[in-house]
C-alpha positions in Angstrom: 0.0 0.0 0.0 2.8 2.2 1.2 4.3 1.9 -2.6 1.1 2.7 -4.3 0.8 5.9 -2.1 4.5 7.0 -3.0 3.9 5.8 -7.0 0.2 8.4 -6.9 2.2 11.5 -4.9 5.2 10.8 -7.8 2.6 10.5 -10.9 1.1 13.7 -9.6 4.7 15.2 -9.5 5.4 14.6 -13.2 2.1 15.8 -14.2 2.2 19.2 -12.4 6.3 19.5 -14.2 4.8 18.1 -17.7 1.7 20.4 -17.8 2.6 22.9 -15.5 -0.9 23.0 -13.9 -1.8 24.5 -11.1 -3.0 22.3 -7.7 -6.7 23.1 -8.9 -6.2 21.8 -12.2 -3.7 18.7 -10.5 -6.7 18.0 -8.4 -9.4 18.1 -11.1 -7.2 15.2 -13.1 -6.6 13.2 -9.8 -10.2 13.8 -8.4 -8.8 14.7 -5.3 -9.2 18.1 -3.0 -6.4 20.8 -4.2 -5.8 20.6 -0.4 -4.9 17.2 -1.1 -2.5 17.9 -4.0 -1.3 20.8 -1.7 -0.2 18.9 0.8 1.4 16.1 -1.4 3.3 18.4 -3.1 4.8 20.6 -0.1 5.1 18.1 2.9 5.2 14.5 1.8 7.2 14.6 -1.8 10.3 15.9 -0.4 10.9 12.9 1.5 10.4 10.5 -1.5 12.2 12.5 -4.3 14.2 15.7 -3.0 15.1 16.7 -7.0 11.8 16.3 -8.3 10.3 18.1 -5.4 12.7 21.0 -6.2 11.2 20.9 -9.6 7.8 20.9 -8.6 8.4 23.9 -6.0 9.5 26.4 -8.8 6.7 25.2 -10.6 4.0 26.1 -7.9 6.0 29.3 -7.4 5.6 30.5 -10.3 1.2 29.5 -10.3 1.4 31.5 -7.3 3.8 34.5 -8.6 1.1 34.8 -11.7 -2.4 33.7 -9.8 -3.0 37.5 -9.8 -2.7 38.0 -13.5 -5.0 34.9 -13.8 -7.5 36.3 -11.3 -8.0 39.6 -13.6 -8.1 38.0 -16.5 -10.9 35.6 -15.5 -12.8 38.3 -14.1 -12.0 40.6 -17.5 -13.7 37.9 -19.1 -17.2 37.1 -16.5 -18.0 40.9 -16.7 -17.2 40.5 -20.9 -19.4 37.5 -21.2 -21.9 39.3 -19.2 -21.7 42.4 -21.3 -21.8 40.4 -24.3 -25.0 38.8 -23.4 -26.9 41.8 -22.1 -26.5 43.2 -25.7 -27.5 40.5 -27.4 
């Protein structure tokens, strides 16, 4: 069991570096809680793989460096959509 946890934390590793997703959209694939994924990613994956945990870690920092652009841009485009429909 203890292999198959290590093997999941891992696989969810490689998808965050391959896609470079954020923990919402890691969760969403796993169909786990981005708490989950979270937690995976910052407390448990350093002790099974230090590298790819350092890989992972610039990764997130960047999501969270950027999660303000993303913020405004998803609202630029509710109040757009909104706009757009109101017209129509």
């Amino acid at each position: 069991m203890r292999d198959y946890y290590c093997q999941s934390i891992v696989e969810m590793a490689r998808y965050i570096l391959k896609t470079g997703c954020t923990v919402r959209e890691c969760a969403a694939v796993f169909g786990i809680s981005k708490s989950t994924v979270h937690s995976y990613m910052q407390n448990k994956l350093k002790y099974i793989d230090v590298d790819l945990y350092e890989e992972v870690r610039e990764v997130l920092g960047y999501n969270l460096s950027v999660r303000h652009l993303r913020g405004g841009e998803s609202t630029k485009r509710k109040y757009q959509l909104k706009k757009n429909s109101i017209e129509e």
